[in-house]
C-alpha positions in Angstrom: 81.7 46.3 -126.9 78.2 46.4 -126.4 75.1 47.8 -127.9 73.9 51.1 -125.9 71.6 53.6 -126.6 73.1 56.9 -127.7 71.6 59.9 -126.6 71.5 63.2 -128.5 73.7 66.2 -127.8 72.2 68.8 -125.3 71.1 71.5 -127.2 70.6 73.8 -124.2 71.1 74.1 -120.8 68.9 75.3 -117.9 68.7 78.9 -117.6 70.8 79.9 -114.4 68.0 82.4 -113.4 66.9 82.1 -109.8 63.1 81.3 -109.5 62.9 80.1 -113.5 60.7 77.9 -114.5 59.4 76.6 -117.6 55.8 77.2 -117.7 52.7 76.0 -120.2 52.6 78.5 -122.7 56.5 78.9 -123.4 57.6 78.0 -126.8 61.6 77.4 -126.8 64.5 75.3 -127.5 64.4 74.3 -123.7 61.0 73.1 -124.5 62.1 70.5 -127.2 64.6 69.0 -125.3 62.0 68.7 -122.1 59.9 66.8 -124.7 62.6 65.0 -125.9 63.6 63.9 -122.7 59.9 63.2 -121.6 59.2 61.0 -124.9 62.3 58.9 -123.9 61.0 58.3 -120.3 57.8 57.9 -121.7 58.1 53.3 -121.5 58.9 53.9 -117.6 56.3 56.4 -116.2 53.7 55.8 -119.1 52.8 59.4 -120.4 50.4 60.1 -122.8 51.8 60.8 -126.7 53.9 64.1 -126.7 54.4 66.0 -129.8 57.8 67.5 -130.5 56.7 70.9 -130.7 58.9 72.8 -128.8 55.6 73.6 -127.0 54.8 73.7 -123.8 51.7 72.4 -124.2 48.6 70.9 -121.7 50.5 67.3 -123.0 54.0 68.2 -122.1 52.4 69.9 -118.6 50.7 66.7 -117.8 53.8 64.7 -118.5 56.0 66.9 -116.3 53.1 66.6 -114.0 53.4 62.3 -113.6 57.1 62.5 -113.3 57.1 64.6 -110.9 54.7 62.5 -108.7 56.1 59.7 -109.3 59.2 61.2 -108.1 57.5 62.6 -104.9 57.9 66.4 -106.1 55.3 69.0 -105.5 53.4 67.9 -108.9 53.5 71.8 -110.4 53.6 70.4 -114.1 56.4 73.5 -114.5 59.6 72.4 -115.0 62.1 74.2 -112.0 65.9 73.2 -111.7 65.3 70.3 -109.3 63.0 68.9 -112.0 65.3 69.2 -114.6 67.8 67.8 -112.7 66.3 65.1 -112.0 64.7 64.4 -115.3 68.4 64.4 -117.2 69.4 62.3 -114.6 66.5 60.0 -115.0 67.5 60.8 -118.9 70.7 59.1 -118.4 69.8 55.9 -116.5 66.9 55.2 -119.1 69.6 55.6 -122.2 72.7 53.8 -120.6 74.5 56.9 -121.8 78.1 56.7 -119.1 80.3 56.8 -122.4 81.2 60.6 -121.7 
């Protein structure tokens, strides 16, 4: 068998509120795991260090920010459902993570 990255455990999902995003300023759960996710993309679209704060912070903004332009999204630096989306999908490619 061979050696794979292991992700962590969700440990929330999207809110399914129309409209929601998550904006600088919020302090959550959801917030931690969009850092979490962002720290592990962090070798592929080269963002700055990003404390695990469960912050949304001017950092964790900026970050959200360069995925989403590198992704050719409307670069808001909130995080909506399409960029969630695609961020655990971009999640799961960078960790190898099909053992489900």
């Amino acid at each position: 068998m061979r050696d794979r990255k292991k992700k962590p455990a969700a440990i929330c999902p999207f809110p399914d509120v129309s409209g929601y995003a998550v904006k600088r300023g919020e302090h959550s759960d959801l917030v931690a795991m969009i850092q979490l996710i962002l720290e592990n993309l962090a070798p592929i679209y080269d963002f700055g260090a990003i404390p695990l704060s469960g912050l949304m912070d001017e950092a964790t903004e900026a970050a959200v920010r360069r995925f989403q332009e590198a992704g050719g999204m409307e670069p808001t630096g909130a995080v909506d459902l399409d960029t969630w989306n695609r961020m655990a999908e971009e999640y799961d490619l960078a960790c190898d993570c099909d053992e489900r």
